[in-house]
C-alpha positions in Angstrom: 92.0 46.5 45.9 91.1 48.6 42.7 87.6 49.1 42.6 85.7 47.7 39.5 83.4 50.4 37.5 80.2 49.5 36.0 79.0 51.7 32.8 75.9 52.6 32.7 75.0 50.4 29.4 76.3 47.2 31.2 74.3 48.4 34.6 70.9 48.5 32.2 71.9 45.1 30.4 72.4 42.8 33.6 69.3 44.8 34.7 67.5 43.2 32.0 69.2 39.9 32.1 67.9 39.9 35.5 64.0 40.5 34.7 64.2 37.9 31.6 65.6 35.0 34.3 63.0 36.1 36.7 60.1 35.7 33.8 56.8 34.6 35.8 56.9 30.6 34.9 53.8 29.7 35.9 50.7 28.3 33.7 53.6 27.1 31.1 55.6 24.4 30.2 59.3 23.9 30.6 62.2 21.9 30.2 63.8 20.5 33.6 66.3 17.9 34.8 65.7 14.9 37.2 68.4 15.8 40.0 67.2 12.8 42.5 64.3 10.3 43.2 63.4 9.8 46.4 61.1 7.1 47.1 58.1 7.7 44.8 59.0 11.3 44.0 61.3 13.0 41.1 63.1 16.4 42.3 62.9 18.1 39.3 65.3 21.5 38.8 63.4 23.5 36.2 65.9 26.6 37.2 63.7 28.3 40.0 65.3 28.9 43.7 63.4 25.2 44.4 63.0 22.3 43.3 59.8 20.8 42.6 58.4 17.1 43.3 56.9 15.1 41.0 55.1 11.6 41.4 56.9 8.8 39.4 53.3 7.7 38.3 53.1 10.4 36.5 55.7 9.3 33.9 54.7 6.1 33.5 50.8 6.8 32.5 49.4 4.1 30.1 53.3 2.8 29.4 53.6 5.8 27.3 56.9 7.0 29.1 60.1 4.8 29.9 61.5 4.9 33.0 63.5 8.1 33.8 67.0 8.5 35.9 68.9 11.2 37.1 70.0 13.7 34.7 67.3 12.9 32.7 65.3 15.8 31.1 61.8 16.1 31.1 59.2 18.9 29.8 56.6 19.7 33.3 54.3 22.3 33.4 54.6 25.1 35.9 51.5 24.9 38.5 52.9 27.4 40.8 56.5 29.2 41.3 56.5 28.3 45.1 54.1 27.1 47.7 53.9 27.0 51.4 56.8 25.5 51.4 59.1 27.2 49.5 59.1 24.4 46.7 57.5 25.0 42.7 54.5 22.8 42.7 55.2 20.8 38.9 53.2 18.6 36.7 54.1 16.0 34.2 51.0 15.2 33.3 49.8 18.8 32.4 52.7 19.2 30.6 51.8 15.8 28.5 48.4 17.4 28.1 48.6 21.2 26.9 51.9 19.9 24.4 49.0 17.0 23.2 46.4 19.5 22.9 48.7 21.6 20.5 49.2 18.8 18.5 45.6 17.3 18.2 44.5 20.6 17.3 46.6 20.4 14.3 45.5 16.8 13.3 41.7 17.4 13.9 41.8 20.6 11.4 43.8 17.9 8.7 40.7 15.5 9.4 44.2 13.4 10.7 43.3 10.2 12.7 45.2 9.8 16.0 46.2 7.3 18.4 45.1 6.5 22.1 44.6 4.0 24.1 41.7 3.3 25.8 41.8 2.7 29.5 39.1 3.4 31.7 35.0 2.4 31.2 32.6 5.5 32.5 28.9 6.3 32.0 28.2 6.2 28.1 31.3 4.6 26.5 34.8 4.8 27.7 38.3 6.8 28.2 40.8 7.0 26.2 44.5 8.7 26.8 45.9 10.0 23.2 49.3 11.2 24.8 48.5 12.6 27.2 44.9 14.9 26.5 41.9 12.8 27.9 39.5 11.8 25.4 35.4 10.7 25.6 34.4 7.1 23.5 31.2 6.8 23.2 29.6 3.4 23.6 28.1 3.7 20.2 31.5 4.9 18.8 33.3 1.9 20.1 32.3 -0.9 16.8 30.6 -1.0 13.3 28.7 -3.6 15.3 27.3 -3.5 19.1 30.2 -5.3 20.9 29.6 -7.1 24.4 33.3 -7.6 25.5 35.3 -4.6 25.2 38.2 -5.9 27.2 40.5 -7.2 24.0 40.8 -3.5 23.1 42.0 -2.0 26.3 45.5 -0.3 27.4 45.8 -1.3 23.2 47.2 1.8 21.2 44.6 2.1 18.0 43.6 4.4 15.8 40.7 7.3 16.8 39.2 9.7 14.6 38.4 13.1 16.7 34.6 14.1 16.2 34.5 16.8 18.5 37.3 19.3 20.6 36.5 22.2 23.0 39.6 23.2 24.9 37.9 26.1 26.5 35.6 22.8 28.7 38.6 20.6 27.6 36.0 18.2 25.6 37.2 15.7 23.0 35.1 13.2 21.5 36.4 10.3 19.7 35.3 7.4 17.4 36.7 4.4 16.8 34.2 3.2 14.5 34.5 5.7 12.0 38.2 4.6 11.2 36.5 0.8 10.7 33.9 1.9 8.2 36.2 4.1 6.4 38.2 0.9 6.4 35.2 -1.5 5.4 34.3 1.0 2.5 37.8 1.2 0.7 37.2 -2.5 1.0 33.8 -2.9 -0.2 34.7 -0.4 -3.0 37.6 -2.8 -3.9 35.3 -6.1 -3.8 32.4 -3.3 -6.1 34.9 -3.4 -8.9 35.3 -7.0 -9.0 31.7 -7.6 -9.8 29.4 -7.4 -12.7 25.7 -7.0 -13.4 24.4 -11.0 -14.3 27.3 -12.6 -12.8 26.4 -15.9 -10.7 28.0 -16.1 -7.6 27.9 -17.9 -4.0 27.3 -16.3 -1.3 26.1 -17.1 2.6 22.9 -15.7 4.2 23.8 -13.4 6.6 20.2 -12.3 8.2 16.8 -12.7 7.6 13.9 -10.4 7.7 10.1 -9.8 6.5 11.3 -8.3 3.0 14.1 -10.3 1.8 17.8 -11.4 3.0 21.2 -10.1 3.6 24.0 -12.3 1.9 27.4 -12.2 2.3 29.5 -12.0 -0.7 32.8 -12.6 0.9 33.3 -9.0 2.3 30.2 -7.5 1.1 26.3 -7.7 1.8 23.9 -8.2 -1.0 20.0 -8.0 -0.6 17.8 -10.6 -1.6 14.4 -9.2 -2.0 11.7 -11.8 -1.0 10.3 -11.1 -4.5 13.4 -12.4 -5.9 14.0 -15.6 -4.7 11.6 -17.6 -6.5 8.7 -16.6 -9.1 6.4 -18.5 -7.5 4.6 -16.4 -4.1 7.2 -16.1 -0.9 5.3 -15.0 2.1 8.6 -14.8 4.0 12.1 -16.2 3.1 12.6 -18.7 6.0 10.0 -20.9 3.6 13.5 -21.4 1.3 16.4 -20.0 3.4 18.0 -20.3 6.5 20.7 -18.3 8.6 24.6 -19.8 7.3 23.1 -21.5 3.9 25.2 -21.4 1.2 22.8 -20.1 -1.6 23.8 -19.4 -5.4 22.8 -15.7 -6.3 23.0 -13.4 -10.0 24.1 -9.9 -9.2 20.8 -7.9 -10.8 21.6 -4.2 -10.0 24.7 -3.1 -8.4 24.9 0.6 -7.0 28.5 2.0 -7.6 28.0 5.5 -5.4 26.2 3.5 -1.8 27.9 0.0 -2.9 24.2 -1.5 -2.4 23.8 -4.9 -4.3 20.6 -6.7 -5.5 20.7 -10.0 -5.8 17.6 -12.6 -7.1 17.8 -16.4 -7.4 14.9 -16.6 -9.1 16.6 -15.2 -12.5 18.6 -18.3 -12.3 15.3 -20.6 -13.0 13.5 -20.5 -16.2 11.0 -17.8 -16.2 7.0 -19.6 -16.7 5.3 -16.5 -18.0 7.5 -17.6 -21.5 5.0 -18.5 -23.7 2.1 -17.8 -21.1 -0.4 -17.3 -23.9 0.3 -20.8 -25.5 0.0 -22.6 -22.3 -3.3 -20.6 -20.7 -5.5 -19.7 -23.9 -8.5 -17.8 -23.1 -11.6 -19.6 -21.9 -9.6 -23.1 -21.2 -10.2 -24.5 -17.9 -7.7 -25.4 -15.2 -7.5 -26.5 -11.8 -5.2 -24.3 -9.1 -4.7 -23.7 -6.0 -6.1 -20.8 -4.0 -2.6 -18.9 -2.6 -4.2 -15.5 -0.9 -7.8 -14.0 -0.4 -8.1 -10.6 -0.4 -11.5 -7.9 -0.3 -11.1 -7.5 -4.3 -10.8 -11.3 -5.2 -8.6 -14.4 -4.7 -5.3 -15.3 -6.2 -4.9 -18.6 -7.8 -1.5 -20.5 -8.6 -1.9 -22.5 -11.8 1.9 -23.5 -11.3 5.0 -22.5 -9.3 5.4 -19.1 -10.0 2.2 -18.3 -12.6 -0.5 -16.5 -10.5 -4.0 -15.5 -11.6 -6.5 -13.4 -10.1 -10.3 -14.2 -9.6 -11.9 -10.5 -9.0 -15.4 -10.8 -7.1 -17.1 -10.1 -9.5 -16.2 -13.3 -11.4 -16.8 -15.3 -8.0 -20.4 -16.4 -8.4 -23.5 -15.3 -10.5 -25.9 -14.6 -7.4 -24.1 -14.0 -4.3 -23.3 -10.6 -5.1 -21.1 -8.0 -2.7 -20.1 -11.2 -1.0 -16.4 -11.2 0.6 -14.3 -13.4 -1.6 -13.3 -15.1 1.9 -17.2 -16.7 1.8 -16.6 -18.2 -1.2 -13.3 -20.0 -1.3 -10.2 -20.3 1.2 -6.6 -20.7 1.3 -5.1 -23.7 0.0 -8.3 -24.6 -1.7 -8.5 -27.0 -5.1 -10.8 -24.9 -7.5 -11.6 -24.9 -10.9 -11.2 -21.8 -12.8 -11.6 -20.7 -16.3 -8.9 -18.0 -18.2 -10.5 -14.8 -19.0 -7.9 -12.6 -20.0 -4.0 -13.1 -20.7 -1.5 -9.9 -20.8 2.6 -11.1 -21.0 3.8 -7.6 -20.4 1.4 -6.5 -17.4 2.3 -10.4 -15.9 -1.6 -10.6 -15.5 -3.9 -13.4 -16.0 -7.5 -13.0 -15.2 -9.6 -15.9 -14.2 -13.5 -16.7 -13.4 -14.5 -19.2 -11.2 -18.4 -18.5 -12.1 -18.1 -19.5 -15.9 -17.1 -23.1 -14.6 -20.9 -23.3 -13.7 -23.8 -22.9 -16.0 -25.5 -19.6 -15.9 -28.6 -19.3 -14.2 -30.4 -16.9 -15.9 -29.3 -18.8 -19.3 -30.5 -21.9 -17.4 -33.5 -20.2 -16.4 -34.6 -18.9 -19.8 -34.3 -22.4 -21.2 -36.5 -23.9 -18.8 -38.8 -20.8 -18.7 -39.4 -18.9 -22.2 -41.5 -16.1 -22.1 -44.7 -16.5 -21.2 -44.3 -19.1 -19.0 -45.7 -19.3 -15.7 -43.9 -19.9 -12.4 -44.1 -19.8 -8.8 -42.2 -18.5 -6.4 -41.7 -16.8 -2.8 -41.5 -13.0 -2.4 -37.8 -12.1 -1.2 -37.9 -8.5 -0.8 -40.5 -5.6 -1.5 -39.1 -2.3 -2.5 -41.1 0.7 -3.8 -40.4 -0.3 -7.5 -41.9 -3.5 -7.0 -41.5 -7.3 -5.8 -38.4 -9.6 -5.8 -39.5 -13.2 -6.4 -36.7 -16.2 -5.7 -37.0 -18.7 -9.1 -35.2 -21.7 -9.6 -31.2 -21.7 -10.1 -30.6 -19.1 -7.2 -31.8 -16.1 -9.5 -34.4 -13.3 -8.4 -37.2 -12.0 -10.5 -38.8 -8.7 -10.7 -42.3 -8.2 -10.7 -42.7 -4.0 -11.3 -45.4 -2.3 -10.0 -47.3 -1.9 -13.3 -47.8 -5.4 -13.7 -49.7 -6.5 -10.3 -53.2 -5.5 -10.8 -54.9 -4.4 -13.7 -57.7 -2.9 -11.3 -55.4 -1.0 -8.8 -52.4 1.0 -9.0 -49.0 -0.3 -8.2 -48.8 1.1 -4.8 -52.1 0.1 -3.5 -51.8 -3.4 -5.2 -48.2 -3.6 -3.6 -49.8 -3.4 -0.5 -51.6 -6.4 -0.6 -48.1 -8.5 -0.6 -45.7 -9.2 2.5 -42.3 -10.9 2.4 -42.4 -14.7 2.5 -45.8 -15.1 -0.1 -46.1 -17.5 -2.3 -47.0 -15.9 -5.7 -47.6 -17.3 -9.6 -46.6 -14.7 -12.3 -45.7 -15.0 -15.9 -42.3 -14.6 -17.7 -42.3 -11.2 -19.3 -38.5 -11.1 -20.2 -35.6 -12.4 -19.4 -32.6 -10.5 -20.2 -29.7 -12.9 -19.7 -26.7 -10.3 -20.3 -28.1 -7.8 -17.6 -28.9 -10.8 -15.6 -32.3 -9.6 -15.3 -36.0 -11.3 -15.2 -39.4 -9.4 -16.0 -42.3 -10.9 -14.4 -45.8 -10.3 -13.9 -48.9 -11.0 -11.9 -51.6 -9.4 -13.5 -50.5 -10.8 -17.0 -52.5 -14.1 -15.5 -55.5 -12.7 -15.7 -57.6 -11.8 -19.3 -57.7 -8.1 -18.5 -54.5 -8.5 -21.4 -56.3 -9.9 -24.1 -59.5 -8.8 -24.1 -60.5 -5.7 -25.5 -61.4 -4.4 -22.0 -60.4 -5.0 -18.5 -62.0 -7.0 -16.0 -65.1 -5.5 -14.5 -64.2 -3.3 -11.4 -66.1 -4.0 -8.2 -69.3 -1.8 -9.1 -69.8 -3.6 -12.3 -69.6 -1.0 -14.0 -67.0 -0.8 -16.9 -68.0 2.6 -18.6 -66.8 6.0 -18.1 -69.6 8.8 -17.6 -68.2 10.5 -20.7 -68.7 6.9 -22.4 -65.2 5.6 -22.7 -64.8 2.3 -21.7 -62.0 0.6 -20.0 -59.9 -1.0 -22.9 -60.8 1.7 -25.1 -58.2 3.8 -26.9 -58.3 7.5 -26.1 -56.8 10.4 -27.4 -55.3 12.7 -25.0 -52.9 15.7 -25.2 -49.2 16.3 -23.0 -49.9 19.2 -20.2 -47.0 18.2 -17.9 -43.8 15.9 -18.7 -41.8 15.2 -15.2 -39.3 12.3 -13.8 -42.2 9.8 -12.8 -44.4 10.2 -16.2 -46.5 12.7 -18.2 -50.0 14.2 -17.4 -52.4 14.3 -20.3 -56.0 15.7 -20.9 -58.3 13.2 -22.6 -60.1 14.7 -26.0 -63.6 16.1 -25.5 -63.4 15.6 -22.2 -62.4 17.6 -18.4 -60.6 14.6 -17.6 -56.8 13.8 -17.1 -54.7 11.2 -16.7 -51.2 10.9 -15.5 -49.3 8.2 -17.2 -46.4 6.7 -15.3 -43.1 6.3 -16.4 -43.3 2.1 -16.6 -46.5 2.8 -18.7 -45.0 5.2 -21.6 -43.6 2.4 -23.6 -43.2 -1.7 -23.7 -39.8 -1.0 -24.5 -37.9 0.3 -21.7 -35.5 2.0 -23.4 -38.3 4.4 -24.4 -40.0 4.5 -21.2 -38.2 8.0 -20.6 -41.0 11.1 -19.9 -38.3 13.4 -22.2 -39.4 12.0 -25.2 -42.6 14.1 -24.9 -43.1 17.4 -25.1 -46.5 19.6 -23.8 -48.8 19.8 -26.7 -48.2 16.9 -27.8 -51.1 14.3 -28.5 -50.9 10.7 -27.4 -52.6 7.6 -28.2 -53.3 5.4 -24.8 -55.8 2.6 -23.5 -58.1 2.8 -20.3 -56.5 0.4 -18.2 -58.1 1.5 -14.6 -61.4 3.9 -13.8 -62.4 5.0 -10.3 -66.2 6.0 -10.7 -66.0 7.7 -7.1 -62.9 9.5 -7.5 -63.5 9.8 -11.0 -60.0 8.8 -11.7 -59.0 7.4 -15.0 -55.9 5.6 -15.7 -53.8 5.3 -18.8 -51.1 3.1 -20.5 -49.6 3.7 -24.0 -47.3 0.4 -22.9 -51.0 -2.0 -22.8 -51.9 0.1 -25.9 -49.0 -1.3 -27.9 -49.1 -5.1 -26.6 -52.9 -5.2 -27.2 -52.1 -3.7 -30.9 -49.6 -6.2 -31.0 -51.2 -9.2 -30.7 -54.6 -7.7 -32.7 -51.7 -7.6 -35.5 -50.4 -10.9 -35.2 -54.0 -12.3 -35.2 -55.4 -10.3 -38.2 -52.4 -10.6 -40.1 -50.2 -13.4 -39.1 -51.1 -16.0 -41.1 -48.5 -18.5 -41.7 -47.8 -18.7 -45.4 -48.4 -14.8 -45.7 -44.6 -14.3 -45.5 -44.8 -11.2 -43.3 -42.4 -10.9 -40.4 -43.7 -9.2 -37.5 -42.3 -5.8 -38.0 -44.1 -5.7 -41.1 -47.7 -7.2 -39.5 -47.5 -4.5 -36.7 -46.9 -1.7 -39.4 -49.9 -2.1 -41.8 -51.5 -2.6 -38.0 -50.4 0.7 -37.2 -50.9 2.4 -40.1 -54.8 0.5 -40.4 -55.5 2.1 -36.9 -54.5 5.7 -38.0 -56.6 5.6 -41.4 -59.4 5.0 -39.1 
């Protein structure tokens, strides 16, 4: 038999042929053919010395694969070339896994939605096979909506969207709901473009809360703001809607970029502030009803949907820093006056106080100046007392005008809260709500041409003044509470208070004088003991006053009073 020779090129190429057939298979994936089933196992020749055995299970995972026969081919993954048996351990379902991986790669870096089919619940959501690579669903990731019965959407192939892939831990995370609100917002966009700004259309309320309502516009949520739905107040929407009411809406804004919608039913009605200063002219009176109470006033609803405000300070002409809650409540009928109209702020301002007469008008009718009245002392304070009049009103009695013998301090003393007192109406200032009264204006110490006697009985100084008498002094110290003057031709001085620099009290400020200056006042107090002497330029110019009137007054003379106490004056200085 002749002896075949083998070159040495063909010795090297079957050499090689040889390594490239015996490539290490394992870790990849390879084509094979089902040469038997036994039982519940497919022998699988993938071209090895073996076989290897597969379970028919895995071909049949989820319903993805039909049912396979001999001579079929299938791809299987290569655990291991040959175990303790001799046989190659194979894998259909790693196979199905590293070719899905491949491919989900691809579709997750084109933002590509996949499908799976979700068919196992675990902690936190659920499983779901996309072909063969196992993916995580989070619970949250499941709906738009929170969904109580998941079973309808089991072993169902759907649509994902991948959030998340790690191969390296063999992590994907999918969503579900991300393919449903991509879906919802073509079709909100789509039901967007079909609607205008003022167009009236029906719609159903969806949900309620504390600020307004969600309605449906077939496909599409408006909101309702509370404010909206009527122009009268709404505390809270349930007063006019309920939960699937059909409820006819205008379209007010309409947000193209975030599809939001505002709605209002209110712009449907006729708006009442039309013509709001024609129907509420300023000081007319009308009867409301009292809607909310806050610490700065009370709101007031003349009509449905026409609010004023009473502010506390137009709540009552005594009770002063008085919660508005004290005064009236919710619900309440009350009479109100209109104090101030503005259309473009939507503001009306109302007093409930000018419905009643004003005290201190009231008061000054009943009581002119000079009157006398009687009254209990409310409050002491170191300005003076407080007396309680008629008509719920408070008069002052300052500390110059108690005692013409002592000063205001000591005489102060001699009063507690609760007395009974009589004083005379000095002033009553009826736009500063304020009433001047006095004590010591009773007695004759303010028309004569001297004081009462003091206790000694004496009523001359030792340098011969004598109480009542006009002195001349001269400014040595101006300060907050007065000035302090030394009397002409005399050691003495004399501090004149602040109260006591002028009958006027917009003068009664110590500023006006300067030191060196000389002043003109009368003796209204001496102290023989202490040797202390006490001046008022104030008692100077009522006495001077009323000296006028009587010396010049006379009826038919045609003088007004200005004019009397000027030749009065200027008499007194040529002297």
């Amino acid at each position: 038999m002749a002896q075949q020779t083998v070159s040495k090129e063909d010795f090297e190429s079957l050499l090689m042929d040889s390594f490239i057939d015996n490539e290490p298979l394992e870790g990849a994936v390879v084509k094979g053919t089902v040469v038997a089933i036994e039982k519940d196992l497919a022998i699988i020749d993938v071209g090895l010395k073996t076989e290897g055995r597969i379970a028919l299970k895995e071909f049949g995972q989820a319903g993805r694969d039909g049912t396979i026969k001999v001579g079929s081919i299938v791809e299987v993954y290569v655990d291991r070339v040959e175990n303790s048996l001799g046989e190659a351990v194979l894998s259909r379902e790693k196979a199905r896994r590293e070719e899905s991986w491949v491919k989900l790669e691809v579709m997750y870096n084109n933002n590509e939605r996949v499908e799976g089919v979700i068919f196992n619940q675990v902690k936190g959501g659920f499983t779901v096979d996309l072909e063969g690579a196992i993916a995580f669903l989070p619970r949250s990731q499941v709906d738009i909506r929170p969904i109580r019965d998941i079973a309808p959407l089991m072993n169902v192939p759907q649509p994902f969207q991948i959030l998340k892939m790690d191969k390296r831990r063999g992590n994907i995370v999918v969503s579900r709901r991300a393919i449903l609100e991509e879906s919802r917002a073509e079709q909100r966009s789509e039901i967007v473009q079909q609607l205008e700004e003022g167009q009236v259309v029906d719609g159903v309320v969806k949900n309620i809360t504390d600020y307004g309502a969600f309605v449906d516009l077939g496909g599409i949520d408006g909101l309702l703001h509370v404010t909206d739905i009527a122009w009268r107040r709404v505390n809270h929407p349930t007063e006019v809607l309920t939960i699937g009411e059909t409820i006819k809406v205008q379209i007010v804004r309409i947000n193209h970029e975030s599809h939001r919608i505002s709605l209002g039913m209110k712009q449907l009605q006729a708006d009442p502030w039309d013509g709001i200063e024609a129907k509420y002219p300023i000081n007319s009176k009308f009867t409301g009803r009292v809607t909310n109470i806050t610490d700065y006033g009370a709101f007031v609803e003349l009509e449905p949907g026409i609010e004023g405000l009473i502010h506390v300070s137009e709540m009552s002409w005594t009770k002063k820093n008085v919660h508005p809650g004290k005064i009236v409540s919710t619900s309440q009928e009350v009479e109100v006056v209109v104090l101030e109209v503005d259309p473009d702020k939507r503001r009306i301002s109302l007093g409930l106080k000018q419905t009643l007469a004003n005290p201190w008008e009231s008061f000054a009718e009943k009581f002119p100046v000079g009157s006398t009245i009687e009254g209990e002392v409310k409050n002491k304070t170191e300005f003076g007392l407080f007396i309680g009049l008629d008509g719920d009103v408070d008069g002052m009695v300052h500390l110059s005008d108690l005692d013409w013998q002592k000063s205001g301090e000591i005489a102060l003393e001699d009063y507690n809260r609760g007395d009974m007192v009589t004083a005379k109406v000095l002033d009553v200032d009826v736009e500063k709500e304020r009433i001047s009264l006095g004590i010591k204006q009773l007695s004759t110490g303010e028309n004569s041409s001297s004081a009462p006697a003091s206790a000694s009985g004496d009523t001359s100084t030792d340098g011969g003044i004598r109480k009542g008498s006009v002195v001349t002094g001269t400014v040595t110290e101006v300060n907050e509470g007065g000035i302090e003057v030394r009397i002409a031709d005399s050691e003495m001085t004399a501090f004149i208070r602040r109260a006591d620099l002028s009958r006027d009290r917009n003068d009664q400020r110590p500023e006006r004088f300067s030191k060196g200056e000389k002043v003109d006042a009368r003796v209204v107090q001496y102290d023989r003991k202490t040797q202390r002497i006490s001046l008022s330029i104030k008692a100077l110019e009522i006495a001077e006053e009323k000296e006028a009137v009587a010396n010049y007054g006379s009826s038919d003379s045609g003088a007004s009073l200005g004019d009397i106490l000027g030749a009065a004056l200027k008499d007194r200085d040529q002297k």
